[in-house]
C-alpha positions in Angstrom: 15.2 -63.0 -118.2 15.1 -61.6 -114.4 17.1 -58.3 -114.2 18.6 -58.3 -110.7 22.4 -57.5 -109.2 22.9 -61.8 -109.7 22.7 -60.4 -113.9 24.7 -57.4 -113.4 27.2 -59.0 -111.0 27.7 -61.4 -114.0 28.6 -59.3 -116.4 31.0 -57.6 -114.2 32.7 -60.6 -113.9 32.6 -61.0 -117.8 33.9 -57.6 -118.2 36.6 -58.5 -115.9 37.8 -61.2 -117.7 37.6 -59.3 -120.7 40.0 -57.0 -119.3 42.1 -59.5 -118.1 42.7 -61.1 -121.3 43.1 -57.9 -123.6 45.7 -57.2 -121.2 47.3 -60.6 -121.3 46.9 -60.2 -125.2 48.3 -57.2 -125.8 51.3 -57.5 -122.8 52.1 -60.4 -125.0 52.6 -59.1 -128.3 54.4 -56.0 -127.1 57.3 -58.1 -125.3 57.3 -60.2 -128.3 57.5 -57.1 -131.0 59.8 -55.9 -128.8 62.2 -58.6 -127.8 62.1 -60.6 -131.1 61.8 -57.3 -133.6 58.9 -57.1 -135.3 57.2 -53.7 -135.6 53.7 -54.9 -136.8 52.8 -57.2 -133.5 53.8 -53.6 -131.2 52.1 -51.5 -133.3 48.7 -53.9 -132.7 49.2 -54.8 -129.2 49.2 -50.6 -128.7 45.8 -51.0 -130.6 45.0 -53.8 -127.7 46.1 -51.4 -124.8 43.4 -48.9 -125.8 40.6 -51.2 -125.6 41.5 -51.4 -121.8 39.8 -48.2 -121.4 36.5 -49.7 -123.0 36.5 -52.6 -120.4 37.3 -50.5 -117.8 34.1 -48.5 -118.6 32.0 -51.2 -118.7 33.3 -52.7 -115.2 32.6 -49.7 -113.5 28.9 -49.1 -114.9 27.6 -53.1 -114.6 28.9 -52.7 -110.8 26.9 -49.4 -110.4 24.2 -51.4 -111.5 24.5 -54.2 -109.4 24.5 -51.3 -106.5 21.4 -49.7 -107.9 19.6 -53.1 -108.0 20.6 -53.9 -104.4 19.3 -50.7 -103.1 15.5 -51.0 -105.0 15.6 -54.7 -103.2 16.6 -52.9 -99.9 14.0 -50.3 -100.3 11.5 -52.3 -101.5 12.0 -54.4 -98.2 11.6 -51.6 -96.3 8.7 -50.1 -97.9 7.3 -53.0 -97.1 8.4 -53.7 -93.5 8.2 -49.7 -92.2 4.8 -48.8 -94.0 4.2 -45.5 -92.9 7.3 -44.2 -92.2 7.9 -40.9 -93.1 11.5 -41.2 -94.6 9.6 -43.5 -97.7 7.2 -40.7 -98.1 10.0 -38.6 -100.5 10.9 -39.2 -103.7 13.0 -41.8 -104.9 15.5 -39.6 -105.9 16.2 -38.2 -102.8 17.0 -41.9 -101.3 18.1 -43.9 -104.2 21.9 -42.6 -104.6 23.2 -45.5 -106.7 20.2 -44.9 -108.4 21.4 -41.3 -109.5 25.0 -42.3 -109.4 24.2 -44.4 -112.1 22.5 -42.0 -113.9 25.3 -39.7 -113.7 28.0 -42.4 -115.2 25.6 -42.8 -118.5 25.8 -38.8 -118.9 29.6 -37.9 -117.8 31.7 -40.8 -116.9 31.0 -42.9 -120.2 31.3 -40.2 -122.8 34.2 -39.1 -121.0 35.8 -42.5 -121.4 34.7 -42.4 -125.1 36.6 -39.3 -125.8 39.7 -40.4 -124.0 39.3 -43.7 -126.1 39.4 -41.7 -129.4 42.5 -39.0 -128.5 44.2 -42.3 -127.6 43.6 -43.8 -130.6 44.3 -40.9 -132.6 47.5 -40.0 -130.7 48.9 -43.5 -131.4 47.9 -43.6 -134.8 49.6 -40.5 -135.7 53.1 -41.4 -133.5 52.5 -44.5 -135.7 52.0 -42.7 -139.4 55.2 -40.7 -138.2 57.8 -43.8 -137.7 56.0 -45.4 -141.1 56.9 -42.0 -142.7 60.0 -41.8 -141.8 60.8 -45.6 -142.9 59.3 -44.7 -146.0 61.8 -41.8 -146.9 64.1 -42.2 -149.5 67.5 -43.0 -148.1 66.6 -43.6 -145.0 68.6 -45.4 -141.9 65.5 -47.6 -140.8 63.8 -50.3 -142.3 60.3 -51.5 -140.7 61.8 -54.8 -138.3 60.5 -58.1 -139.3 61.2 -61.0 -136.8 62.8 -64.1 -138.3 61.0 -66.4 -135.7 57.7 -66.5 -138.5 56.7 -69.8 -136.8 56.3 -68.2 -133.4 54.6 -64.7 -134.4 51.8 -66.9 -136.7 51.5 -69.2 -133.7 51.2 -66.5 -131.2 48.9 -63.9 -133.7 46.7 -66.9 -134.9 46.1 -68.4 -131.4 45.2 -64.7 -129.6 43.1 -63.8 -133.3 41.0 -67.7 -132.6 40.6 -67.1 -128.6 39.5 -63.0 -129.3 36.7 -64.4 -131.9 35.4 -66.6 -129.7 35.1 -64.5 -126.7 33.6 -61.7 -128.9 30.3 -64.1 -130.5 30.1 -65.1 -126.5 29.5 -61.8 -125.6 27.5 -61.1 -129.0 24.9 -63.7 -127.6 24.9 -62.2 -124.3 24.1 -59.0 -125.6 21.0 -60.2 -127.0 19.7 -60.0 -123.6 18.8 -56.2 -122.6 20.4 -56.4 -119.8 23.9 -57.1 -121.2 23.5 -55.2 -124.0 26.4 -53.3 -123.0 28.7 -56.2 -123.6 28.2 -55.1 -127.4 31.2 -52.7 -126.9 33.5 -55.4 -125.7 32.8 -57.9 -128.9 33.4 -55.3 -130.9 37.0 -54.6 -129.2 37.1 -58.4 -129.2 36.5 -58.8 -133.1 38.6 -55.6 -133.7 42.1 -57.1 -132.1 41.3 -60.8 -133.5 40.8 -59.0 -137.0 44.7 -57.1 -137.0 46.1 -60.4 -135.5 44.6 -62.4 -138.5 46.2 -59.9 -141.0 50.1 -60.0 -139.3 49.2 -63.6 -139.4 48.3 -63.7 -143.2 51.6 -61.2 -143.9 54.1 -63.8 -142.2 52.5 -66.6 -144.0 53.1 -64.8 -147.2 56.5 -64.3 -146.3 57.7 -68.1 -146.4 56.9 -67.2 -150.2 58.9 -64.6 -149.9 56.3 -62.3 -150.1 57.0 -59.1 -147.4 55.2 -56.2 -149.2 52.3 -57.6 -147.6 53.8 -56.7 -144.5 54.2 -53.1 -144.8 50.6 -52.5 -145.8 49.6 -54.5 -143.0 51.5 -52.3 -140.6 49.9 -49.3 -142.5 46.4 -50.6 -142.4 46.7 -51.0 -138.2 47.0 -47.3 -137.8 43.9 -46.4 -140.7 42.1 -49.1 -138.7 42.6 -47.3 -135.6 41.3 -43.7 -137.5 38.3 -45.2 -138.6 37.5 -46.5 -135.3 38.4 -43.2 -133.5 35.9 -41.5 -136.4 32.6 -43.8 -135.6 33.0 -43.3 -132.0 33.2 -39.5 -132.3 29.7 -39.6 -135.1 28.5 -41.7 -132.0 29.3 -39.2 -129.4 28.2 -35.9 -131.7 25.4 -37.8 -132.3 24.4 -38.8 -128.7 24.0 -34.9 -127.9 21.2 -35.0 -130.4 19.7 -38.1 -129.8 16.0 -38.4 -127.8 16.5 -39.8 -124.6 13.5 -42.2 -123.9 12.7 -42.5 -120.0 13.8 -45.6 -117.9 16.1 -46.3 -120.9 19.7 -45.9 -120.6 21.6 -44.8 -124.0 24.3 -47.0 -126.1 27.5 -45.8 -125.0 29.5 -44.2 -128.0 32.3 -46.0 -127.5 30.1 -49.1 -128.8 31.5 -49.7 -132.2 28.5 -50.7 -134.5 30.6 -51.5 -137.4 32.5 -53.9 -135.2 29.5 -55.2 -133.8 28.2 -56.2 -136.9 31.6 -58.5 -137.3 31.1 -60.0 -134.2 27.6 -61.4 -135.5 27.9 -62.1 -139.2 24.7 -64.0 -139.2 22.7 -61.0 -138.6 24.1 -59.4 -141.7 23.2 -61.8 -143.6 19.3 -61.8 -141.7 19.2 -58.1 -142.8 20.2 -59.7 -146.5 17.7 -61.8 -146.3 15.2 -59.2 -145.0 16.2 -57.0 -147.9 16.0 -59.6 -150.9 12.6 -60.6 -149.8 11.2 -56.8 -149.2 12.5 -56.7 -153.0 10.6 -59.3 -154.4 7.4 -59.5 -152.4 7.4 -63.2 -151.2 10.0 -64.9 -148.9 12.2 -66.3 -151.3 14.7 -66.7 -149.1 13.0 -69.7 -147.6 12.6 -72.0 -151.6 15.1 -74.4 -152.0 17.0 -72.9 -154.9 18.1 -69.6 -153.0 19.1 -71.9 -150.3 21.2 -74.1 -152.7 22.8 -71.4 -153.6 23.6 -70.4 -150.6 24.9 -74.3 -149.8 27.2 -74.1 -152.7 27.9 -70.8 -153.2 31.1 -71.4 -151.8 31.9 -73.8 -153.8 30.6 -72.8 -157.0 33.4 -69.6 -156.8 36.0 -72.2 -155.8 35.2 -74.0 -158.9 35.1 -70.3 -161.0 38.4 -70.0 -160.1 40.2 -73.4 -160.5 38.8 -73.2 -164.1 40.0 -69.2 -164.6 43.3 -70.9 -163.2 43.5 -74.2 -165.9 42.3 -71.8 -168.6 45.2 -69.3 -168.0 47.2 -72.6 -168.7 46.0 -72.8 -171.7 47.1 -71.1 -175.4 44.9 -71.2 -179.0 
């Protein structure tokens, strides 16, 4: 694929869209947590807010790159138009300032970002663990709110959860390419939000069974989510300091989840399985037709395990 500012002006528009919807999505479930009572849809739509930051990052470095592109075209129209000048006698560093702004934003601006991304997600997490306590405490005055409009938090939760998995294995495949690799970061944000809005989905299913303990660990589990994130993107950034830096290469930015990355393409998990089981028996086994019936009705077979666990449990000797 051509790298050129047509590429990177592309992916600023991606990344802009990207913004626009995890601000649509997360706008949306804190009016509805707040307006119809139901603490679980705030708490991930703060979750959502956060993720702004990442998007915001990645706008402002694809443009820089679109800048720096447009000035090696200019130049290298010059170069050719003025050979002999003395101003294209000097380095390139001395006339390429996109060039070194964009150098700059890879060594301050995006690890910046990626520490304000984790105290953000730490600070929220903990004012979060602090109302959860205190709803936890015997005797107290609170209770965690649950909406009664089920119907409308599944539909809205299940919808955003459907539309954020999708957006995140489009920008999974665009991130194949090198030169949107950066897009990683927001598939992983992408996967991240449609991964809590599939578990408030599951809780107020669950709850038409009258089922609502599911509920409260759900509501615990956003703020531990939100910890472990904040924890891999700090590893990242430690580990960035130590990390060769390989010239004409510009570094993965340590707010790029990996873990969530891996969500947002499941099929390369299961390559790397593949990899693994071969490596371990010698040949590619992978590839005869009994691994890959298993792997047709593997699904079904468990399916199958469990109706017959279920009619045996029916069952007395």
């Amino acid at each position: 694929m051509r790298i050129d500012h047509l590429a990177y002006q592309r992916a600023t528009n991606i990344a802009g869209f990207g913004f626009i919807l995890q601000l649509v999505s997360a706008v949306v479930l804190l009016i509805f947590g707040l307006r119809a009572g139901d603490d679980t849809a705030w708490f991930v739509s703060l979750y959502l807010f956060t993720g702004l930051l990442i998007w915001l990052g990645l706008i402002i470095v694809f443009n820089q790159h679109k800048l720096e592109r447009l000035e090696a075209l200019e130049e290298g129209e010059l170069t050719a138009t003025a050979a002999g000048s003395s101003i294209f006698d000097r380095s390139g560093d001395e006339i390429r300032v996109a060039a070194r702004r964009l150098r700059m934003m890879y060594k301050w601006v995006l690890p910046i970002v990626s520490l304000l991304f984790i105290l953000l997600l730490v600070g929220l997490a903990w004012y979060m663990f602090s109302l959860l306590s205190k709803i936890e405490e015997p005797g107290s005055l609170i209770a965690l709110m649950m909406t009664e409009n089920k119907g409308w938090l599944i539909a809205v939760t299940l919808g955003l959860a459907v539309i954020c998995f999708i957006v995140s294995r489009f920008l999974a495949g665009m991130a194949g390419q090198k030169v949107w690799q950066s897009l990683r970061a927001g598939s992983g944000v992408m996967v991240g939000s449609a991964l809590m809005l599939l578990l408030i989905a599951i809780a107020t299913i669950l709850r038409y069974f009258e089922i609502t303990e599911l509920v409260s660990i759900v509501a615990w589990v956003i703020p531990v989510f939100m910890c472990i994130v904040a924890c891999e993107v700090l590893l990242n950034l430690i580990l960035q300091l130590y990390r060769p830096r390989v010239a004409g290469e510009f570094p993965r930015a340590a707010f790029d989840s990996r873990a969530l990355s891996l969500l947002a393409t499941p099929d390369s998990f299961i390559r790397s399985i593949n990899d693994a089981v071969n490596y371990q028996f010698g040949f590619d086994i992978t590839s005869s037709w009994g691994y890959q019936l298993v792997l047709r009705s593997g699904a079904w077979l468990g399916v199958l395990g469990i109706v017959v666990l279920l009619a045996l449990s029916t069952l007395s000797v």
